[in-house]
Gaussian input, Z-matrix of N, CA and C with variables (Angstrom, degrees):
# hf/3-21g

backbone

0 1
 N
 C     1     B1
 C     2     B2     1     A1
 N     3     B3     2     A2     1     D1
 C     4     B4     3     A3     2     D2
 C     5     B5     4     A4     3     D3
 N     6     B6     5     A5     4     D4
 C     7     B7     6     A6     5     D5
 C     8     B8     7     A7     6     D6
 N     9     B9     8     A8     7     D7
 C    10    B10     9     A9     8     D8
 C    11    B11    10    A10     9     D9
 N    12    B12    11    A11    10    D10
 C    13    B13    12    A12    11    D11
 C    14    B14    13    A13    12    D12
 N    15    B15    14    A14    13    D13
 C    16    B16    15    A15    14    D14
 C    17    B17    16    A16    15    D15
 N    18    B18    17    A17    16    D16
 C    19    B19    18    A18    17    D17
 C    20    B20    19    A19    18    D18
 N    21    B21    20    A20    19    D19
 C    22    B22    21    A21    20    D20
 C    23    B23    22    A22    21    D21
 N    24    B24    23    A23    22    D22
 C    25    B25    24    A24    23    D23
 C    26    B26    25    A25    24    D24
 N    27    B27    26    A26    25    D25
 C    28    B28    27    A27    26    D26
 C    29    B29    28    A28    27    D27
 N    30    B30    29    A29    28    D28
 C    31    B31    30    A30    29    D29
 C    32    B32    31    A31    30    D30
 N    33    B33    32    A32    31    D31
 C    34    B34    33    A33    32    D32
 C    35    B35    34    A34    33    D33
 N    36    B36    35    A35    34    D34
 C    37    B37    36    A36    35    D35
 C    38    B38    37    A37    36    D36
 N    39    B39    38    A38    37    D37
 C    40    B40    39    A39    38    D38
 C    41    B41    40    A40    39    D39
 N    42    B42    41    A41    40    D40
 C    43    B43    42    A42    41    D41
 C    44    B44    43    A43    42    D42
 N    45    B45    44    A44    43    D43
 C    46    B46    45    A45    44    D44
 C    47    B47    46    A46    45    D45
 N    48    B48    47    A47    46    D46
 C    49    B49    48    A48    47    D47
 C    50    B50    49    A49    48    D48
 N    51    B51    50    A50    49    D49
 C    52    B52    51    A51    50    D50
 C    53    B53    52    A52    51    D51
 N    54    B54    53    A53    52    D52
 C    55    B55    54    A54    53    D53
 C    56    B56    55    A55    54    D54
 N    57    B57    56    A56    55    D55
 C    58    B58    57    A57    56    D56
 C    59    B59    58    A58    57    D57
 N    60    B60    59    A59    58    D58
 C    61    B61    60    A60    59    D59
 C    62    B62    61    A61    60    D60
 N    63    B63    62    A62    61    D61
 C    64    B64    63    A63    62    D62
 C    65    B65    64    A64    63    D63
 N    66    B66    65    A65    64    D64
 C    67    B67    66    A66    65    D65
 C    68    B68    67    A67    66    D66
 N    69    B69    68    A68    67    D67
 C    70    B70    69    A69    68    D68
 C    71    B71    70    A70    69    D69
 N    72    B72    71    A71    70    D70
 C    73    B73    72    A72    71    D71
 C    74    B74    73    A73    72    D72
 N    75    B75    74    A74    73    D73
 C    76    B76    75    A75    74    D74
 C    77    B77    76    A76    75    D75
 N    78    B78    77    A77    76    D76
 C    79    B79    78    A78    77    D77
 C    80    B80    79    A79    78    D78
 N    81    B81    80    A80    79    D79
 C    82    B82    81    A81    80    D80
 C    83    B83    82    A82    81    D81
 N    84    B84    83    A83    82    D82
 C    85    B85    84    A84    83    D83
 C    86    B86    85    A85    84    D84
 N    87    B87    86    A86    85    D85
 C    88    B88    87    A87    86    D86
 C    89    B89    88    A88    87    D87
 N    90    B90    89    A89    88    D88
 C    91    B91    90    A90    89    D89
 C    92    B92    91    A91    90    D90
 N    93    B93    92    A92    91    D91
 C    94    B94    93    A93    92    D92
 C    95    B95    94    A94    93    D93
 N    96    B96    95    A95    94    D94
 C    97    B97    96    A96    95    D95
 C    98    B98    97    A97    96    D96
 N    99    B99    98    A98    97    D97
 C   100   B100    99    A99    98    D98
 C   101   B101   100   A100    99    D99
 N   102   B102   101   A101   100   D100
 C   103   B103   102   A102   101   D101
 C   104   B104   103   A103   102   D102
 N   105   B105   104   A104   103   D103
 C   106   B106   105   A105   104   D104
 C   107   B107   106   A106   105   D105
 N   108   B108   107   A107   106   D106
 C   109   B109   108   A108   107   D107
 C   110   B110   109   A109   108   D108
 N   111   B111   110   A110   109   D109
 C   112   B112   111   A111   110   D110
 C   113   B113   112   A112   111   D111
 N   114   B114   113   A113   112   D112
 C   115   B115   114   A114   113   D113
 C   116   B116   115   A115   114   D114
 N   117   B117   116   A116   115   D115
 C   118   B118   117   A117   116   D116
 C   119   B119   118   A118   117   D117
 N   120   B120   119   A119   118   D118
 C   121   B121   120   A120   119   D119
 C   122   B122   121   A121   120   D120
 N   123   B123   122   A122   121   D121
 C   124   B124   123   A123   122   D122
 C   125   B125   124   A124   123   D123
 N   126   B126   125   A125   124   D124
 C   127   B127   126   A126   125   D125
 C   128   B128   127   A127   126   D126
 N   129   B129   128   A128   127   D127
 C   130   B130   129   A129   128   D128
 C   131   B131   130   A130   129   D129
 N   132   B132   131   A131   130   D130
 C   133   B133   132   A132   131   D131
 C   134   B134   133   A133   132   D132
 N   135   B135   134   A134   133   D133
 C   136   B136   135   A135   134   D134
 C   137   B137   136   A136   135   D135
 N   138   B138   137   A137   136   D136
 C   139   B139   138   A138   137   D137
 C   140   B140   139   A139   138   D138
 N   141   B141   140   A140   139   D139
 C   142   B142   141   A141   140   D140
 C   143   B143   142   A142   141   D141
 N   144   B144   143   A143   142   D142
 C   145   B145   144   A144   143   D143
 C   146   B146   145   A145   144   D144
 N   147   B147   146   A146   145   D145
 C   148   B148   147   A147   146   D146
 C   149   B149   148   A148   147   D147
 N   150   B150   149   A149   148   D148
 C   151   B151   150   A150   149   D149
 C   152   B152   151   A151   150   D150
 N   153   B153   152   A152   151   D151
 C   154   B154   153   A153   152   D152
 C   155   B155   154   A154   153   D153
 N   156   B156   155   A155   154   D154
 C   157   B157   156   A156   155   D155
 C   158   B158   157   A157   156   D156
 N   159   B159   158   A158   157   D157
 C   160   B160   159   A159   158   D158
 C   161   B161   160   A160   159   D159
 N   162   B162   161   A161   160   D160
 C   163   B163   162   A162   161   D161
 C   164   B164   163   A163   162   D162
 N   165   B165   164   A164   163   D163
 C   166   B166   165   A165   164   D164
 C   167   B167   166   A166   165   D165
 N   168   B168   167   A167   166   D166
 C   169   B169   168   A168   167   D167
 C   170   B170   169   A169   168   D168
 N   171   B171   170   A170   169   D169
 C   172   B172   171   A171   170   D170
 C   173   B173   172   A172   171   D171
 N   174   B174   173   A173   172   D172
 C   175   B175   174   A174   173   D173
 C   176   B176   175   A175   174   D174
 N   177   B177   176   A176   175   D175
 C   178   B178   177   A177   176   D176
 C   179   B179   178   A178   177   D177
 N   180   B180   179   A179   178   D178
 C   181   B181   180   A180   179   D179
 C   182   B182   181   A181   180   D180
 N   183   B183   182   A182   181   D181
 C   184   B184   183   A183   182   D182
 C   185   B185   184   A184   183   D183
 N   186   B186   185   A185   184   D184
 C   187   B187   186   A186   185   D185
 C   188   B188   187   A187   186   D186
 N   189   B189   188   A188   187   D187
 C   190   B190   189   A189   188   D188
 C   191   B191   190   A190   189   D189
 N   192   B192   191   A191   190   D190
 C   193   B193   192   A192   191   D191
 C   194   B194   193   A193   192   D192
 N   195   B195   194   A194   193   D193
 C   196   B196   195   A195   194   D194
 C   197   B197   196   A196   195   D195
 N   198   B198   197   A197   196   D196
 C   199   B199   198   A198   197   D197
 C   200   B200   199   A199   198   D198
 N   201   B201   200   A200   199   D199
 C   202   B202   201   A201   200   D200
 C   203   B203   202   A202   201   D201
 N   204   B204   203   A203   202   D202
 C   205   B205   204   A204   203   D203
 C   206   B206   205   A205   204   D204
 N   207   B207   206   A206   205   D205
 C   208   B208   207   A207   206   D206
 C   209   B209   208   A208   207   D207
 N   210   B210   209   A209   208   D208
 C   211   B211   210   A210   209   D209
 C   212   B212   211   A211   210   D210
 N   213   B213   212   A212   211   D211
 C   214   B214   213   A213   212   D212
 C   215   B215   214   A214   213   D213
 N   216   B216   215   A215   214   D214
 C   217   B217   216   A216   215   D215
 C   218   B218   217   A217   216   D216
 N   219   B219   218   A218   217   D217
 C   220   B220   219   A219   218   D218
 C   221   B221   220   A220   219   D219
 N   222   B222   221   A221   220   D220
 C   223   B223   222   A222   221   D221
 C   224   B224   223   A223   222   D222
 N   225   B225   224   A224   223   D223
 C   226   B226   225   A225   224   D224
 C   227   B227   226   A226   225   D225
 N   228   B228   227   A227   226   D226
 C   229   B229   228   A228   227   D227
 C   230   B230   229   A229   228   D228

   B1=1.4562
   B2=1.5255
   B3=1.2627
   B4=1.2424
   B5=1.7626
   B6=1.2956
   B7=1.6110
   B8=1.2131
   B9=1.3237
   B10=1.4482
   B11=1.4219
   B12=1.3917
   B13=1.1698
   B14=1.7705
   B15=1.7146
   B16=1.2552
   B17=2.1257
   B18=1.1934
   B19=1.3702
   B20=2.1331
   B21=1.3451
   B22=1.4291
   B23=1.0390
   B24=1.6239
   B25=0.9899
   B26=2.1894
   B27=1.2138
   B28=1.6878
   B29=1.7083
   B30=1.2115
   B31=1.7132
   B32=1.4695
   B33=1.5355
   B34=1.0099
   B35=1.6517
   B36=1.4784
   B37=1.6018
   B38=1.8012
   B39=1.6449
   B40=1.0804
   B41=1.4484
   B42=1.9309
   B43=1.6313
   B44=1.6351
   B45=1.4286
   B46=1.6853
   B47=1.4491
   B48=1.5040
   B49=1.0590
   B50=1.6234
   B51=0.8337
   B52=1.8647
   B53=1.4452
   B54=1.2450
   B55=1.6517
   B56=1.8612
   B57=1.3796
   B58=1.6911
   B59=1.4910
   B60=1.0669
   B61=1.6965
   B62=1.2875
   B63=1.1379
   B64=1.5190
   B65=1.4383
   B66=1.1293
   B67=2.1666
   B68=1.7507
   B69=1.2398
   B70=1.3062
   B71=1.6884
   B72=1.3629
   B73=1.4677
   B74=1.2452
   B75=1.0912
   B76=1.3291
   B77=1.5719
   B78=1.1999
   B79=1.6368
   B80=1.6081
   B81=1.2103
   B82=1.5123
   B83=1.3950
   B84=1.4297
   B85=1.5593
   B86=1.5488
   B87=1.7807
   B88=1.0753
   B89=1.6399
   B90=0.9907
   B91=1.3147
   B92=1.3936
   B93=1.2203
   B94=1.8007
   B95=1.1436
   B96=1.2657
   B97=1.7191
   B98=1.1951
   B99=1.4339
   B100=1.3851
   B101=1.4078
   B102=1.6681
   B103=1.5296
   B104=1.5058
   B105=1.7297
   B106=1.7534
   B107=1.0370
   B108=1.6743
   B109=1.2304
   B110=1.7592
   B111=1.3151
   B112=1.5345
   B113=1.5817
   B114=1.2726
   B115=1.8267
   B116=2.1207
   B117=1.3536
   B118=1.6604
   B119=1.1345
   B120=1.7430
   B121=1.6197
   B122=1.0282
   B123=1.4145
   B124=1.6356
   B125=2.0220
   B126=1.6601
   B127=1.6313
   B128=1.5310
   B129=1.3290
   B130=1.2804
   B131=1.1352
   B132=1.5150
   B133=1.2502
   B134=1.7561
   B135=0.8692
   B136=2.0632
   B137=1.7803
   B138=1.2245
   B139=1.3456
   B140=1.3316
   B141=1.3406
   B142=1.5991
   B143=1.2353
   B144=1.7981
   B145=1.3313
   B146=1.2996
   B147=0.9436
   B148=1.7392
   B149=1.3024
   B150=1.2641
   B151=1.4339
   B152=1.5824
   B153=1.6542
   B154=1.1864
   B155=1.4913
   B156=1.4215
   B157=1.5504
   B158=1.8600
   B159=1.1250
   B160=1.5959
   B161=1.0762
   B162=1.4966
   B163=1.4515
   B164=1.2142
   B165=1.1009
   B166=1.7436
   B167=1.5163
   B168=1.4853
   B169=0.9004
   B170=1.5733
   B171=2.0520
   B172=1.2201
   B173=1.5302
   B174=1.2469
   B175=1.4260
   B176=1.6033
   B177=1.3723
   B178=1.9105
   B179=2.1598
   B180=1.4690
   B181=1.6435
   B182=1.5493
   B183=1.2250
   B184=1.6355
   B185=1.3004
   B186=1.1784
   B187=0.9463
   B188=1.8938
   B189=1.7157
   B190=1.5114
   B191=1.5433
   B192=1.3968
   B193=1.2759
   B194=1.1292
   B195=1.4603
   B196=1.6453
   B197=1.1110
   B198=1.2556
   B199=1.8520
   B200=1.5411
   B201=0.9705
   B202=1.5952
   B203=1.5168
   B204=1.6597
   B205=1.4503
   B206=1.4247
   B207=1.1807
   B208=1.5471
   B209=1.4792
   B210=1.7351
   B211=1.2690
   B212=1.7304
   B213=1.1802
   B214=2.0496
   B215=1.9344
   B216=1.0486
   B217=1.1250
   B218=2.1043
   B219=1.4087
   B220=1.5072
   B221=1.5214
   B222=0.7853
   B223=1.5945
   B224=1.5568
   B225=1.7767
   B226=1.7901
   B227=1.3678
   B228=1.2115
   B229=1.7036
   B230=1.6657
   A1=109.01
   A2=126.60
   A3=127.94
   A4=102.66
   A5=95.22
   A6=119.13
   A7=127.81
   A8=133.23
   A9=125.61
   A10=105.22
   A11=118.79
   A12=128.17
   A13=125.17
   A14=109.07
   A15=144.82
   A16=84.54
   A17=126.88
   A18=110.24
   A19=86.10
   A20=119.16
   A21=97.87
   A22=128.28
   A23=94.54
   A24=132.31
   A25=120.52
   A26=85.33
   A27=120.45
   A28=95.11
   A29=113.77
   A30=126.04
   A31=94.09
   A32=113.76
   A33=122.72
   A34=99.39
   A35=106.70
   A36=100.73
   A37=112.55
   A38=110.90
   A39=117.05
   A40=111.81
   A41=83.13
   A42=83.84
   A43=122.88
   A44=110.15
   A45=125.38
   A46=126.31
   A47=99.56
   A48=119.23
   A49=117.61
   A50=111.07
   A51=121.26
   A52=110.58
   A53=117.73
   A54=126.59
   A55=119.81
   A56=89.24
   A57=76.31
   A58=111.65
   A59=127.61
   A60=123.36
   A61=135.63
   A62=109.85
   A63=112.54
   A64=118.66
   A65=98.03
   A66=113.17
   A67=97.15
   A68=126.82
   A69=110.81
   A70=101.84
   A71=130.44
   A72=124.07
   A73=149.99
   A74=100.57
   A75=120.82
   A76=122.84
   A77=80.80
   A78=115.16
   A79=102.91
   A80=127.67
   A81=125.35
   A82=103.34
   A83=114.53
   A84=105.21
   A85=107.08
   A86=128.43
   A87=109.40
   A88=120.56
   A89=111.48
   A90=146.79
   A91=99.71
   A92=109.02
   A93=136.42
   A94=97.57
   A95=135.09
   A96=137.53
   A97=89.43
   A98=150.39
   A99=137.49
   A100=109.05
   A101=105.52
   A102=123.87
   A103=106.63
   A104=113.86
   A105=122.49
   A106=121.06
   A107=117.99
   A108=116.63
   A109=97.69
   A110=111.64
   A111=115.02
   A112=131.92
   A113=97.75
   A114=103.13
   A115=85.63
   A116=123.50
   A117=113.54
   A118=97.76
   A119=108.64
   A120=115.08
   A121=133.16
   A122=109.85
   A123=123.33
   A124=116.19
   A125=89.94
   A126=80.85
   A127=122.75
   A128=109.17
   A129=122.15
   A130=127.80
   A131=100.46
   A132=138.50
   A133=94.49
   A134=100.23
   A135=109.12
   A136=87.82
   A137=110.45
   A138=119.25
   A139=144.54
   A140=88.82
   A141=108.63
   A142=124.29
   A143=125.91
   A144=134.45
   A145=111.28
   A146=131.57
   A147=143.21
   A148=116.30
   A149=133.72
   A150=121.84
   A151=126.10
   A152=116.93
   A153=117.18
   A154=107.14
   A155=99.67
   A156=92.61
   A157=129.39
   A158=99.10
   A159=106.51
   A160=108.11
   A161=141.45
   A162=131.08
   A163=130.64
   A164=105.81
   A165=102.85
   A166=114.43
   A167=123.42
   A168=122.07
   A169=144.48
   A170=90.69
   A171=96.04
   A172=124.18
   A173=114.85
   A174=125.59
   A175=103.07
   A176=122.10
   A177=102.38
   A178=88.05
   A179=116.89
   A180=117.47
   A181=112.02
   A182=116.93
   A183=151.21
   A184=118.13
   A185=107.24
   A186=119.59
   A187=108.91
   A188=105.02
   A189=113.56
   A190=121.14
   A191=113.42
   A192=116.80
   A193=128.73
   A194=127.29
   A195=136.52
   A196=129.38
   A197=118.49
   A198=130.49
   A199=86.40
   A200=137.29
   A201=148.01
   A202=102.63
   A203=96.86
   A204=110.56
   A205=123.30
   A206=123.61
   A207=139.72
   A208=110.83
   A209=111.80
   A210=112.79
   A211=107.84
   A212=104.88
   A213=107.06
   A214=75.31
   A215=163.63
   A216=140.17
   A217=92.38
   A218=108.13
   A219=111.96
   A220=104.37
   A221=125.03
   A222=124.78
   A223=107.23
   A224=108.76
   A225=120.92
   A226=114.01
   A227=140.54
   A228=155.51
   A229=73.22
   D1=111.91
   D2=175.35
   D3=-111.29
   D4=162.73
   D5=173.52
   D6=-48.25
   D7=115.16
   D8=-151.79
   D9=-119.38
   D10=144.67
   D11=-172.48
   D12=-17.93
   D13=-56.85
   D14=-169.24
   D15=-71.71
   D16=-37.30
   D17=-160.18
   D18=-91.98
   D19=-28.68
   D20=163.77
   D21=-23.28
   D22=-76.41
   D23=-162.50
   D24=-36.60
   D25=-56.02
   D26=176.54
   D27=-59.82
   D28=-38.25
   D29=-166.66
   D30=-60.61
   D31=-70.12
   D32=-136.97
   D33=-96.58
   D34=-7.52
   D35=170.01
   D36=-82.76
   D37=-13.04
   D38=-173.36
   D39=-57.19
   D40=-55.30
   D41=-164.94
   D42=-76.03
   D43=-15.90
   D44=154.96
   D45=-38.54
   D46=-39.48
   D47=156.50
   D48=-63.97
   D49=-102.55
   D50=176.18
   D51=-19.90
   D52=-67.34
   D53=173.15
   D54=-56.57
   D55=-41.42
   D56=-164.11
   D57=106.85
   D58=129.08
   D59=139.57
   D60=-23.55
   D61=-40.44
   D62=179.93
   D63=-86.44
   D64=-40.43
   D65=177.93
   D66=-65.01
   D67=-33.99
   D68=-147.49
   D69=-85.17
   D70=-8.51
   D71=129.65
   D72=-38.84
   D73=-55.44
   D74=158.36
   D75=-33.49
   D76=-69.43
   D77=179.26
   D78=-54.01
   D79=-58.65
   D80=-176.63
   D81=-67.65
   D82=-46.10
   D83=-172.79
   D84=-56.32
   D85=-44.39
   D86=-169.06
   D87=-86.51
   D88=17.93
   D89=176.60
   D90=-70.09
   D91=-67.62
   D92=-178.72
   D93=-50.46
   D94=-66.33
   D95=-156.78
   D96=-92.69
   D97=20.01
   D98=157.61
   D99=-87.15
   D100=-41.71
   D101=-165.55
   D102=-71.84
   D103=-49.68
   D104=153.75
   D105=-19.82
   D106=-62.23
   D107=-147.22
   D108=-96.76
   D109=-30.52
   D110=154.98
   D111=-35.57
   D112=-42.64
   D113=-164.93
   D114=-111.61
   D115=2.72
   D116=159.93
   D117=-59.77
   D118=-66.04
   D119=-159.47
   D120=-69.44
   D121=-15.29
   D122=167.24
   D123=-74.27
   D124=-32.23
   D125=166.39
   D126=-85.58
   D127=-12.43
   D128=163.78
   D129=-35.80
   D130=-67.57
   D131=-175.73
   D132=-56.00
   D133=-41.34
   D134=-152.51
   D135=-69.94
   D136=-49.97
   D137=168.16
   D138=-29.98
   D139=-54.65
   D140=168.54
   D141=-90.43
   D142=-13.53
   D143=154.73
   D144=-67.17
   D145=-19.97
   D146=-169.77
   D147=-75.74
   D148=82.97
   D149=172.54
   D150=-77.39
   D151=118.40
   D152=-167.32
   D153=-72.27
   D154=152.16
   D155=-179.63
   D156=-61.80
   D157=-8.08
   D158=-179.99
   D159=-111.75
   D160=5.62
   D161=110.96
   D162=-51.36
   D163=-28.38
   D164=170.32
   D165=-67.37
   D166=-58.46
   D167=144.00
   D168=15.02
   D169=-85.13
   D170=166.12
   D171=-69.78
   D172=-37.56
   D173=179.20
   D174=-53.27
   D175=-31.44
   D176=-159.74
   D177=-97.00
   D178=-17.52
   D179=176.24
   D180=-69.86
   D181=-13.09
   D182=-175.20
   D183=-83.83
   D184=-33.82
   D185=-161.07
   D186=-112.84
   D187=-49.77
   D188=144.89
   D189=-28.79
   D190=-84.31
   D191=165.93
   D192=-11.86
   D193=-69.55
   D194=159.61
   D195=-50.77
   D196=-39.52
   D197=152.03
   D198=-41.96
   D199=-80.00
   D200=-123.95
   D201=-66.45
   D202=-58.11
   D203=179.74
   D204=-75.50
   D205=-1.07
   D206=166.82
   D207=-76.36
   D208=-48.27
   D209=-170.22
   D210=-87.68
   D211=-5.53
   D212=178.87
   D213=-92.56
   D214=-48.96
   D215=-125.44
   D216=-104.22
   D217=-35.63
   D218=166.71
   D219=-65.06
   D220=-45.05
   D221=-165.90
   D222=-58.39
   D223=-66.74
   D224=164.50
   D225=-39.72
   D226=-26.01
   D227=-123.56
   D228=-109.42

């Protein structure tokens, strides 16, 4: 059962009602910059979970290195 034209209708006279004419701009616009600033931070987010491949890279040569220099420092020991 979905929402039928006639129950819009009733919806959207409600809030015409309640809000006013003038608020109900308002109201959508900040609606808008809620939804913006919602789907910034989510790509944000997506961003910073994302490891580029040449961080990986550096991270596993980083990681070599210290292996490397651990086992010359056991070896001298």
């Amino acid at each position: 059962m979905g929402i039928g034209t006639t129950q819009v209708i009733i919806i959207l006279l409600v809030v015409l009602i309640l809000f006013g004419g003038k608020k109900i701009p308002e109201l959508a616009q900040g609606l808008g910059k809620g939804i913006k600033n919602f789907k910034d931070a989510v790509r944000e987010g997506e961003e910073e979970t994302t490891i580029k491949p040449t961080e990986k890279i550096e991270n596993q040569n980083t990681t070599q290195t210290t292996q490397q220099t651990s086992e010359k420092k056991d070896i001298n020991a």
